[in-house]
C-alpha positions in Angstrom: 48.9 -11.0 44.7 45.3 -10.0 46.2 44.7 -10.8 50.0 42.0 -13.8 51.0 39.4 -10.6 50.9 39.5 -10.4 47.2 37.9 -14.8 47.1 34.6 -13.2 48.5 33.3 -10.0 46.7 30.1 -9.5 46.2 28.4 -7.1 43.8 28.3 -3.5 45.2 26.9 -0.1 43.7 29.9 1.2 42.5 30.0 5.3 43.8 31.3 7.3 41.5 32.5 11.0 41.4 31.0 13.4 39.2 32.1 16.8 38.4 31.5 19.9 36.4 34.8 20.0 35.0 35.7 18.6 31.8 39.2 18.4 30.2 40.3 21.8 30.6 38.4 22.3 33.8 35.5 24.4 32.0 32.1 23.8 33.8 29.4 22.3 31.7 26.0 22.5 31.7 22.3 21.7 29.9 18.9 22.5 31.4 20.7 23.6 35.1 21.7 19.8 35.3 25.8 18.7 34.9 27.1 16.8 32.2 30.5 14.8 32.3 31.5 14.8 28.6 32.9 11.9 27.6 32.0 9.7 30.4 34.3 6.9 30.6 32.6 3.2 31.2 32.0 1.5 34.3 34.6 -0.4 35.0 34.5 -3.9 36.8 35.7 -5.1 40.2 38.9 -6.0 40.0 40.3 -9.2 39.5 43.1 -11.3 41.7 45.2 -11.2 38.0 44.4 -7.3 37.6 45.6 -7.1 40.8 48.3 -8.7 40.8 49.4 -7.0 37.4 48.8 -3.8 38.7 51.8 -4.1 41.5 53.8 -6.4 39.6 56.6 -3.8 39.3 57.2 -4.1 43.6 60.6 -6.5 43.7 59.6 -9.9 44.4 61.8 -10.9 46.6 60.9 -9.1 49.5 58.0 -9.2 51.9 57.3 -5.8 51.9 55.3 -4.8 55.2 55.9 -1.1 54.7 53.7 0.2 53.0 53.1 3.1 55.4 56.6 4.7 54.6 56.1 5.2 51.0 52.8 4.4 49.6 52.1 2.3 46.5 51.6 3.2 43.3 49.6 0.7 41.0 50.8 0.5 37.2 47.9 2.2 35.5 48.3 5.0 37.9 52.1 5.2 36.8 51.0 5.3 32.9 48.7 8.1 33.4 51.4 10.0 34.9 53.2 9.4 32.2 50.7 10.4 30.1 50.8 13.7 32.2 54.5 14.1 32.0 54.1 13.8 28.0 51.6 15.9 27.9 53.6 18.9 29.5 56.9 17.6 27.9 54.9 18.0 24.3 54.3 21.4 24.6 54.7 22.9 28.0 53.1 26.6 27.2 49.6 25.2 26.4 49.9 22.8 29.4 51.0 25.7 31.8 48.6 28.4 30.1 45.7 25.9 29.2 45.9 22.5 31.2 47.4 22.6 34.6 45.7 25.1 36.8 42.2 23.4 35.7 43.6 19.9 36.1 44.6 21.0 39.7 41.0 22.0 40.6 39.6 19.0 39.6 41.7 17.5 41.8 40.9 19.8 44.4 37.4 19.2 43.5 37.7 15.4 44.0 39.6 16.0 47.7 37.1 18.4 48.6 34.3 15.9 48.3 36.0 13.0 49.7 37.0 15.1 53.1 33.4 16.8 53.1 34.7 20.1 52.9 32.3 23.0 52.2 34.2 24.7 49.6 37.1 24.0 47.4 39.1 27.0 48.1 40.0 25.2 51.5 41.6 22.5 49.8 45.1 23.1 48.2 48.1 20.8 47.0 51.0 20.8 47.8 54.3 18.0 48.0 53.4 16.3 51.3 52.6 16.5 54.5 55.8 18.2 55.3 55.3 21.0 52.9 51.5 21.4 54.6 53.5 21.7 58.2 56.0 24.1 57.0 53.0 26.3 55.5 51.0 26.4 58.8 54.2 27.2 61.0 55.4 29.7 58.9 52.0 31.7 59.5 52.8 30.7 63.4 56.5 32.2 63.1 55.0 35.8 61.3 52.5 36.0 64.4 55.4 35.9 66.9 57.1 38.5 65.0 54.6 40.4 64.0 53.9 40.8 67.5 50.5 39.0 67.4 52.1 36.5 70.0 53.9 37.3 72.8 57.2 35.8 73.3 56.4 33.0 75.9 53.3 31.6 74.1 53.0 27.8 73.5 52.6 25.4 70.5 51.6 22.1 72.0 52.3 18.7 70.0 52.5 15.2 70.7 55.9 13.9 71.9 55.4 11.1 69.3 55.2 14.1 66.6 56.9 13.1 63.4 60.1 14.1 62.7 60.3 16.4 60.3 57.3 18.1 61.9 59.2 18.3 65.1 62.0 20.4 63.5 59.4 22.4 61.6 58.1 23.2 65.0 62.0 23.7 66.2 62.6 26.3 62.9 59.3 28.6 63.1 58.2 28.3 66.7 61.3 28.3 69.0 63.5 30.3 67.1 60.2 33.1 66.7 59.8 32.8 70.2 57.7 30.6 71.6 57.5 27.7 74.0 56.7 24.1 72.7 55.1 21.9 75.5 55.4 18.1 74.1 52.5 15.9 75.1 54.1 12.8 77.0 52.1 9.7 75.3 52.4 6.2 77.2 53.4 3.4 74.7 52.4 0.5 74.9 49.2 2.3 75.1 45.5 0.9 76.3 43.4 3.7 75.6 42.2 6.9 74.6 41.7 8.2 77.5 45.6 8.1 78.5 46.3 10.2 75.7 43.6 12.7 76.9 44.7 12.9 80.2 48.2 13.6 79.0 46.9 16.4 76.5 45.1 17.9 79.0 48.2 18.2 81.1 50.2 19.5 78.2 47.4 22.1 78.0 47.4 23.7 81.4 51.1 23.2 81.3 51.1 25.4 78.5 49.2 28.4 80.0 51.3 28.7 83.0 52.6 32.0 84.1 49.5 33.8 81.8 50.9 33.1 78.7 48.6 31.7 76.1 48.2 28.2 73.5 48.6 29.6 70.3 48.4 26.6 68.3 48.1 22.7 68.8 49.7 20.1 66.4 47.5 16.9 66.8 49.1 13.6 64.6 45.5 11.8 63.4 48.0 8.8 63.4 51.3 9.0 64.6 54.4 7.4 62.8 56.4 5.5 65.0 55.1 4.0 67.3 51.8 4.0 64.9 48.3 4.5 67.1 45.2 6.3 66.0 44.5 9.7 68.2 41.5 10.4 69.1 41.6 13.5 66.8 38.2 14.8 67.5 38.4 14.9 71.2 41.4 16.3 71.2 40.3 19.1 68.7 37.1 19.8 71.0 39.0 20.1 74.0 40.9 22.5 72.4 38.3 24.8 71.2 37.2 24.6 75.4 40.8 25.5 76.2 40.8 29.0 74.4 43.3 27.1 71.6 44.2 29.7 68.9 44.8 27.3 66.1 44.6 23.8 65.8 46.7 21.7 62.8 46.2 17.9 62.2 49.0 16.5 60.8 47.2 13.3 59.2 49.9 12.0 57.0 49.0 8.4 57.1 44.7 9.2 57.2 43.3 9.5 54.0 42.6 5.8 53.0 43.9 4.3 56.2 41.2 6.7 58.7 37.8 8.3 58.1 38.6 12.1 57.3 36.0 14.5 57.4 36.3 18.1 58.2 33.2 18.8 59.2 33.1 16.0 62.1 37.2 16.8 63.0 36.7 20.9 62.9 40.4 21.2 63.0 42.0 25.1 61.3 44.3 22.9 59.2 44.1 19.5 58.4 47.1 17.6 56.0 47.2 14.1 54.7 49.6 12.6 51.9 48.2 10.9 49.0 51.1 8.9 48.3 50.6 6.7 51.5 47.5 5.0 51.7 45.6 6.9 48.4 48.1 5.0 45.5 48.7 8.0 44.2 52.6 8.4 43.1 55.2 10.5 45.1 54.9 12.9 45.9 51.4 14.9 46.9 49.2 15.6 49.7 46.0 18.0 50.1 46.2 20.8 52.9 42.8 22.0 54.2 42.6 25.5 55.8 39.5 26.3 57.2 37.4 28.9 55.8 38.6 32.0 57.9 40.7 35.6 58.1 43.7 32.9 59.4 43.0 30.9 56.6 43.9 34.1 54.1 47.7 34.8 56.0 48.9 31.3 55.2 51.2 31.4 52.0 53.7 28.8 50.5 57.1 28.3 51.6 58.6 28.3 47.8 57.2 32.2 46.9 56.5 32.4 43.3 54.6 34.2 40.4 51.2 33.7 42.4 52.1 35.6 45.6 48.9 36.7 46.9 46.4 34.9 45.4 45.5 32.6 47.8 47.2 29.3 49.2 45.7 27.4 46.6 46.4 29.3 44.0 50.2 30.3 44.9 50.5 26.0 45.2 49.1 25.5 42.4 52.5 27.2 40.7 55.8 27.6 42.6 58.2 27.0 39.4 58.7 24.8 36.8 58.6 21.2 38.1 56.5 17.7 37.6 53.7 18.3 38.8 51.9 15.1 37.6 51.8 13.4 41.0 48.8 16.1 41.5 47.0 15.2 38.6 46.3 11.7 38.7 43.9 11.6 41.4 40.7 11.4 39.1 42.4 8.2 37.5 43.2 6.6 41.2 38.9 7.4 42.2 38.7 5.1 39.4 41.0 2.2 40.2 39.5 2.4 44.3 36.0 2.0 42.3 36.8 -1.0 41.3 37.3 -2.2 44.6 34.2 -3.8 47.0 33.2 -1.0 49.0 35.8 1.6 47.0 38.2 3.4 49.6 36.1 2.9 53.0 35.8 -0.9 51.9 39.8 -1.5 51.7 40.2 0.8 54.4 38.1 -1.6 56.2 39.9 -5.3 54.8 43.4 -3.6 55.4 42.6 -2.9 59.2 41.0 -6.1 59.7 43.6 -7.8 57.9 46.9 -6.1 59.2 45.2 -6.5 63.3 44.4 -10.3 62.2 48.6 -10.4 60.7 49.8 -8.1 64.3 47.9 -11.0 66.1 49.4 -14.1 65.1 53.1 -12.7 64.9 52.6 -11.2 68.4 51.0 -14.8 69.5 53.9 -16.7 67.9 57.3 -14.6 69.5 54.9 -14.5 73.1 54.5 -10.7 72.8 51.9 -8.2 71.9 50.6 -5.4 69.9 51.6 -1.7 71.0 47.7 -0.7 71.4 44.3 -2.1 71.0 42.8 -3.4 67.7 40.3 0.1 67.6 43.6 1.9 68.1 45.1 0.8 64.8 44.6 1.4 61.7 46.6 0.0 58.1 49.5 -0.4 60.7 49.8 -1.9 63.5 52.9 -2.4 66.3 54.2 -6.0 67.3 56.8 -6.7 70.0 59.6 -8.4 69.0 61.4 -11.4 71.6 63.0 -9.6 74.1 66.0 -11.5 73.2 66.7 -9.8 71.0 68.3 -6.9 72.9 67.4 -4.2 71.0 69.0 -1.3 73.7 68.9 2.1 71.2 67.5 3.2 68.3 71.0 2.5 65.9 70.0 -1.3 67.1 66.6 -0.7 65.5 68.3 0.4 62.4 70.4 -2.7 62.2 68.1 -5.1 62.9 65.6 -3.5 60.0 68.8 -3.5 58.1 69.5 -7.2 58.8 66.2 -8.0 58.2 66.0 -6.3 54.6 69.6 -7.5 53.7 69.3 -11.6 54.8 66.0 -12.3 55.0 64.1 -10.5 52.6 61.8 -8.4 54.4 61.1 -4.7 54.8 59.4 -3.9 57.8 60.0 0.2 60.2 61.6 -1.1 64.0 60.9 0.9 67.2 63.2 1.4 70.1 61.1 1.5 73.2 62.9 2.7 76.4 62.6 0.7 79.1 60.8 2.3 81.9 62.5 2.0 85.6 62.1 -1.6 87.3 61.1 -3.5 84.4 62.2 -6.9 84.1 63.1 -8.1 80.7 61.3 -6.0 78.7 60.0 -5.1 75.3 62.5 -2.9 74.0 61.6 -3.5 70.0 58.1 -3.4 68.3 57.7 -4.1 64.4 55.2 -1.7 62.6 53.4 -3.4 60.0 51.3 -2.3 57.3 49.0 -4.3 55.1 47.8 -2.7 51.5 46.0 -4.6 48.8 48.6 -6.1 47.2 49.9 -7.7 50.5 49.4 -12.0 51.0 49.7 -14.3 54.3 53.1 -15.5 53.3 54.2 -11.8 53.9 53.8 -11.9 57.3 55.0 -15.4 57.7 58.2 -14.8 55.7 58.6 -12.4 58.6 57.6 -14.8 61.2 59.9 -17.3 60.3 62.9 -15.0 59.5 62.5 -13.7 63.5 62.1 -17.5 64.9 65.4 -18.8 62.8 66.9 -15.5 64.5 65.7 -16.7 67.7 66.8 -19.9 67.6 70.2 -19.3 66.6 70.7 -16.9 69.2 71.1 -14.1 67.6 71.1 -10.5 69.3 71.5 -6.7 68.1 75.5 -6.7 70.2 76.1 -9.8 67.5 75.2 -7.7 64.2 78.0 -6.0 62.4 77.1 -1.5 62.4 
């Protein structure tokens, strides 16, 4: 069902994207001036009904409040992958020799506008943001051995890193060589200037005894506990700092964050599509900034197109779906036919998931993990002390117990206690809120933590 947002739209100019590319990714042209062949109609806003039909495939028993794990992936999106899949299962040598490496620039095309990149050889896709970590690190690792780094060097990344990013840092950097400083971020958190202060610390920390920061790995928003960073202070104070390389792992940005390259002037930047884009699992765009670093980075999975360039050498690494990559032009035109497109329900979802954080936090007495301009799609709420929630296998059963009796699907933080405090918040909820989410979400939650409350139940009662 569509949100109280979708009662009161108004007529907007609906944007749309225009490219030089038709079908086959052949650029067309009369009198100097583009021409999209076969231009498709302008659709209409979308109705509560369309909405409604377009996610009625999520299990309707269940408040899901996730959406930041996996994304969503509306129905017509999932029939033009289909349509993709066909198409290659049809006859796969015209789609590999005709079809898919133009299909893949168009996409590229469309991500290169929407990030305001200057040229679409810095955009490539790849699986997700893991793949796009593994790339940039690998690069980091042949530096170290190389000899380009000297043993000792630093990569610096938040403590709150995710984790597959940490052990990507673990695999290439530590066992090349190098030293990884971890940024020590306060959560609950109040500000961005405590995350500053703490990066600068990591910084100096990580020059110490001459060596040098070879690279920096800056979350736009971190996972769990979820807060916003402020990415482009971080990136400048990097660029003061003498910082190699700089990589943005923005997993959860594009639709959730504004993302523009030219404003964050990171090296690397990475964001999924599947999370906050609707586009189906699983694909994500990597940009490299224009540069001689830019041309040592190659994929992980080495194929056919060794040597050609990221892009190109992602655009192939074996026989696979690679229909997830190809449906982006059809998801511009389902966020078209929202108010506003992708800024305007990037807009209703923060306002609506703070406004949701708010009211749960008011009714269990606690509060969010950050301020309102800190969040984004997701937001942290504590959860009744009560509760006991004393590591993080009691987060897992208390998500667990939560999914399993009560319907609802919803990430749950352990927060360590810090020395001296008395009866503290040791638990914090993340919630998301995507289009297809309603109020009765969040109180299906609400209510399912109060009947837990009042019958006394703790995380030592729950069965492992």
């Amino acid at each position: 069902m569509a949100s109280d947002d979708h009662d009161h739209r108004r007529h907007h100019n609906n944007h749309r994207h225009h490219f030089d590319l038709n079908e086959n990714g052949d650029t067309t042209t009369t009198n100097n001036h583009h021409v999209q062949p076969n231009k498709k109609p302008k659709l209409s806003l979308i109705s509560d009904a369309d909405l409604r039909s377009e996610f009625a495939h999520h299990d309707s028993s269940v408040a899901r409040i996730n959406n930041g794990s996996f994304g969503s992936c509306p129905a017509s999106i999932i029939a033009a992958q289909q349509q993709w899949q066909l198409k290659f299962l049809q006859q796969p040598d015209d789609f590999y020799f005709n079809k898919l490496k133009p299909s893949i620039l168009k996409t590229r095309t469309l991500i290169k506008d929407l990030i305001n990149a200057d040229d679409v050889e810095e955009v490539s896709i790849v699986d997700n943001a893991t793949t796009a970590a593994a790339i940039v690190l690998q690069q980091t690792s042949w530096a170290f051995a190389e000899g380009k780094f000297d043993a000792g060097d630093t990569a610096v990344m938040l403590h709150y890193a995710y984790g597959a990013v940490k052990k990507s840092v673990q695999a290439y950097v530590t066992r090349a060589g190098g030293r990884v400083i971890e940024v020590q971020l306060p959560f609950p958190v109040n500000s961005n200037d405590e995350i500053i202060c703490e990066f600068r610390k990591a910084l100096e920390k990580g020059k110490s005894d001459g060596h040098k920061v070879r690279l920096a790995v800056i979350d736009h928003i971190t996972s769990m506990p979820c807060v916003v960073i402020p990415v482009k202070e971080l990136v400048k104070i990097c660029r003061d700092e003498g910082v190699d390389q700089i990589f943005v792992d923005a997993a959860h940005s594009i639709g959730s964050t504004e993302v523009d390259m030219k404003e964050i002037g990171a090296d690397f930047y990475t964001s999924n599509l599947h999370k906050w884009f609707f586009c189906p699992p699983s694909v994500a765009f990597l940009y490299c900034r224009k540069s001689d670093k830019a041309l040592a980075l190659h994929h992980p999975v080495v194929s056919h197109e060794y040597g050609n360039g990221l892009a190109i050498e992602s655009s192939w690494i074996g026989t696979r779906d690679y229909s997830a990559q190809l449906v982006v032009p059809e998801v511009v035109e389902f966020l078209d036919r929202f108010e506003g497109g992708i800024e305007g329900i990037r807009k209703r979802n923060h306002e609506k998931v703070v406004e949701m954080g708010e009211m749960l936090a008011k009714a269990w007495g606690t509060n969010l993990g950050s301020p309102p301009e800190m969040c984004s799609s997701m937001v942290m709420v504590g959860l009744p002390a009560c509760f006991g929630i004393s590591s993080d296998l009691d987060a897992l059963k208390f998500r667990t117990h939560l999914r399993d009796c009560f319907g609802v699907e919803v990430p749950i933080y352990y927060r360590a206690p810090k020395d001296g405090e008395v009866n503290p918040i040791t638990g914090y909820a993340r919630i998301s809120h995507q289009v297809y989410n309603i109020i009765d979400d969040y109180y299906k939650f609400r209510d399912a933590v109060n009947n837990l409350v009042n019958n006394g139940v703790t995380c030592a009662s729950l069965s492992d």
